[in-house]
N, C-alpha and C positions, 0 to 999 in steps of 0.2 A: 541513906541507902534503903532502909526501910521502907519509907513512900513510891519512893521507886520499882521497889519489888514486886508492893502490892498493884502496882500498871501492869504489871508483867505478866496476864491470865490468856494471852492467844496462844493456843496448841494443844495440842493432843497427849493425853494420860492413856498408858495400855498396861493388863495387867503383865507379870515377865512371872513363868513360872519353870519347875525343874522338871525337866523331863527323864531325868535319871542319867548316868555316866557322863556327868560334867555338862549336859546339854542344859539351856533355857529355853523358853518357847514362849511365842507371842502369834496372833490370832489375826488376820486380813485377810480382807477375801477380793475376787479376784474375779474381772467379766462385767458382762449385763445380761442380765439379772445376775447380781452376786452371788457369789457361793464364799463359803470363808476356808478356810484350810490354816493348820499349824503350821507354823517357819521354826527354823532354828537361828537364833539370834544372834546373831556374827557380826562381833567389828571387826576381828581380820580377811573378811570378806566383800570385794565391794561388788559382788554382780547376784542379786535376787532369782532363785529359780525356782520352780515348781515342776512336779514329775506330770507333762501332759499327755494325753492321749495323742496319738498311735505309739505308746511305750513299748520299745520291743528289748527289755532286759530290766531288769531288777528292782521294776516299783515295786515297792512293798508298803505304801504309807495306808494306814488303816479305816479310809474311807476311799468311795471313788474319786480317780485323781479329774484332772482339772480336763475337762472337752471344749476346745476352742471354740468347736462347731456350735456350741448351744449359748456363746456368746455374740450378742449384736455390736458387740465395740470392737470386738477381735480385729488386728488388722497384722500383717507382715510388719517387720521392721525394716527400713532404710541401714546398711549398713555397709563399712569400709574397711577390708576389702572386702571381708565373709560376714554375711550374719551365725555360720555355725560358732558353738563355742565348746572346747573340754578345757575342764577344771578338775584339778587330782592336789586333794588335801593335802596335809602334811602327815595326817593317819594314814594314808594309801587311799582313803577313799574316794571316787571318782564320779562326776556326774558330766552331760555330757549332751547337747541337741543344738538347739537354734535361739536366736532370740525375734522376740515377736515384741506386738504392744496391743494393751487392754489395758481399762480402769481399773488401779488400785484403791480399795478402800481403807484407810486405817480409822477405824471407831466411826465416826460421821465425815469425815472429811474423803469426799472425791478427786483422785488424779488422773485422768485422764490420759490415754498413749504414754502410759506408764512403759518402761522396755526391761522384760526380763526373760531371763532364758525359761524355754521351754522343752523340757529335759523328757529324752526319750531312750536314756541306756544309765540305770546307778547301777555302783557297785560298792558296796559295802553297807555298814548298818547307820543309818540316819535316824536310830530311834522311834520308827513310823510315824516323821514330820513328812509333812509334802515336801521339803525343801527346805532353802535357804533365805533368811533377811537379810543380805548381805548391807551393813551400815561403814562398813571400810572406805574413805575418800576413794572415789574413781567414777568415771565417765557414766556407768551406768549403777552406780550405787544408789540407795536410797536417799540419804543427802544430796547426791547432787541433782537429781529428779523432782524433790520437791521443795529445793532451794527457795523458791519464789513465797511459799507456805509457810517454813519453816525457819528458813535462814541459816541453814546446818548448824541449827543449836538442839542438842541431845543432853541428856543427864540420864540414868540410870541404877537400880539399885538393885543387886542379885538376889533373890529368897536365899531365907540362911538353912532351910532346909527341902526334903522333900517337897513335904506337903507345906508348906509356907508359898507365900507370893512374895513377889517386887513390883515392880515399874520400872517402864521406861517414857520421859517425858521427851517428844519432841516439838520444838516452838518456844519460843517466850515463856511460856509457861514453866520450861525448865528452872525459871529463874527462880522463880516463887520456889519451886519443888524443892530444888537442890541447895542453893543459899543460905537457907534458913540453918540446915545442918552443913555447913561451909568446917567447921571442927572437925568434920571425918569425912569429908570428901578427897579424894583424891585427886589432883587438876590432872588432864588430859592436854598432852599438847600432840602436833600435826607438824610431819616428820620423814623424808623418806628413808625408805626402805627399798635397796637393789632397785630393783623396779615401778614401783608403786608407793601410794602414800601409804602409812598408815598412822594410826593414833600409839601415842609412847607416854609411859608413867615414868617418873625418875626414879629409882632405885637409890638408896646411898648406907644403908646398910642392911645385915644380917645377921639375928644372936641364936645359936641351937645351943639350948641347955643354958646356962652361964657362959659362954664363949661367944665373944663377941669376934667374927670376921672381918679379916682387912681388906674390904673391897681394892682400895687405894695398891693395893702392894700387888692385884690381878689383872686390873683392869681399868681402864679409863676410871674415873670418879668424878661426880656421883652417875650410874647406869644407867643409859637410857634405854628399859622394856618395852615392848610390843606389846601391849592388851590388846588381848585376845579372847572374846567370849565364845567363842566356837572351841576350844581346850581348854580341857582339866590339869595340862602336864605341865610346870612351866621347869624353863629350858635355861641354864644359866650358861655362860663363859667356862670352855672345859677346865681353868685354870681354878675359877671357883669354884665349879662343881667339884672339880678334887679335894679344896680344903674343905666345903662342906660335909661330902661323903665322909672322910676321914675323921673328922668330928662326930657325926653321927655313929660311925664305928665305935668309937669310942665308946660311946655313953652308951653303945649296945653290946658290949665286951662280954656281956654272962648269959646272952642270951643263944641261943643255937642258928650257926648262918643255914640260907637255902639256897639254892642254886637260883640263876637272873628268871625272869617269868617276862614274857612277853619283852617290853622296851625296857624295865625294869632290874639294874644290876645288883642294887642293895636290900637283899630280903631273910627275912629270919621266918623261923619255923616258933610259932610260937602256940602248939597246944596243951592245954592246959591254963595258959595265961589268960583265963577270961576278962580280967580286971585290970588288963595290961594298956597302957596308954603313952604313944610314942613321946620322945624330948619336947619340950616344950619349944616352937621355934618363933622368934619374932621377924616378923620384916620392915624396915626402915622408908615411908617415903617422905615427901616434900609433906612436912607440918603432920604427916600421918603414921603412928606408931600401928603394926595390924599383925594381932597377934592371933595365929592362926588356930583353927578348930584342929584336934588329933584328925579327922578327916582329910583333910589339906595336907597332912606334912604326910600320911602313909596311905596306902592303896591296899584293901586288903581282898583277898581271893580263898577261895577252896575254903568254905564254912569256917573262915576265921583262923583258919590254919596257920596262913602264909601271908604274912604281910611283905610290903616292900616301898620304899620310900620315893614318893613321888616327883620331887625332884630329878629331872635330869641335867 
């Protein structure tokens, strides 16, 4: 397997960095003559957009956004029945124009009548990204756009903090990347979902504190999750979110409750507690034990005041 791996060098290495409130961001530029612009790196997303010009509502990404006109590739896209398109997140936020097509660039590799929306109304905070990577399976997603290049093979690995980096590897090259550390990789497999594909990890169990949860006794076993790199929230089965919350209750029994904050139902008041650090929670996947940073398991607000458990 070895020798094999090392064959494995066609594709593309990008750096994956945090852009703050759960976002990651990766770097391509976009036209002829390129320009490059920030995405936000989404696998529950399969449609690529950038906020272009004539934007008439809520660009806000922090360089000038994208001008067809000063591209020579630029062309209209072919499309059935509308080329318009609105998308409205699972946050509420909404982007929202047409799609077109231009060369995408990632690192040195040229795509050519690449087709991504061309966004001329956002509404909410995107972190000042121009937009979206969307890598979620779908007609006009990154995968399957440069299918012939890559062969929709991805790996990935999230910076463990701010100011840290990742990667994301697309091509062959994944192989090498990710293989080698196969001990802590999580497999991804391809899955629908309502409408659409997306990418699902297994789930098969959950320990907060010493109490180990019975998935089995809530819910199908073992749980097939949505990964999702566009959200910091993950979302379980109301049935286990109940036992979860109720345990975490528990093991927070002396400390003072706060009223819900935003999406957020379980939150304590915790001033004074500078050196306070929530239950320990493990999460169970195929071959992958992943125990979580105190960041991951609570969400904190108002100078440290008010925590609230991330979890929904």
């Amino acid at each position: 397997m070895g020798e094999l791996v090392d064959e494995f060098v066609e594709g593309i290495r990008l750096p994956l960095t945090s852009g703050g409130d759960g976002n990651f961001l990766v770097t391509v530029g976009f036209g002829t003559p390129k320009r490059d612009f920030t995405l936000l790196f989404d696998t529950g997303s399969g449609t690529t957009w950038t906020q272009c010009e004539p934007c008439s509502a809520g660009c806000n990404q922090q360089i000038p956004i994208f001008d067809p006109s000063t591209s020579s590739s630029f062309s209209n896209a072919t499309c059935d029945p509308t080329c318009d398109y609105p998308i409205k997140y699972h946050d509420g936020t909404y982007s929202s124009g047409y799609y077109v097509k231009d060369t995408l660039t990632i690192a040195s590799d040229l795509h050519p009548n690449f087709v991504f929306g061309c966004a001329q109304k956002i509404d909410g905070n995107f972190g000042g990204a121009a937009g979206i990577l969307g890598v979620r399976p779908g007609k006009y997603s990154l995968m399957a756009q440069t299918n012939s290049d890559y062969s929709s093979l991805f790996c990935y690995c999230l910076p463990a903090a701010e100011k840290s980096a990742g990667y994301v590897v697309l091509g062959l090259k994944a192989f090498a990347t990710c293989l080698p550390d196969k001990d802590k990789m999580i497999p991804i497999s391809l899955g629908s979902n309502q409408d659409a594909d997306s990418y699902f990890v297994t789930l098969t169990g959950i320990t907060i504190g010493q109490q180990r949860l019975d998935i089995s006794g809530n819910v199908s076993s073992p749980l097939k999750a949505i990964i999702d790199s566009g959200t910091s929230i993950s979302r379980l089965p109301f049935s286990l979110y109940s036992d979860l919350r109720q345990a975490f209750q528990g093991l927070m029994s002396q400390y003072t409750t706060a009223p819900p904050s935003a999406k957020f139902d379980t939150c304590y008041n915790l001033e004074g507690q500078n050196n306070w650090t929530p239950p320990k929670m493990v999460l169970y996947f195929e071959g992958v034990d992943l125990d979580l940073i105190p960041s991951a398991v609570t969400f904190r607000e108002k100078d440290n005041l008010l925590r609230c458990a991330r979890l929904l």
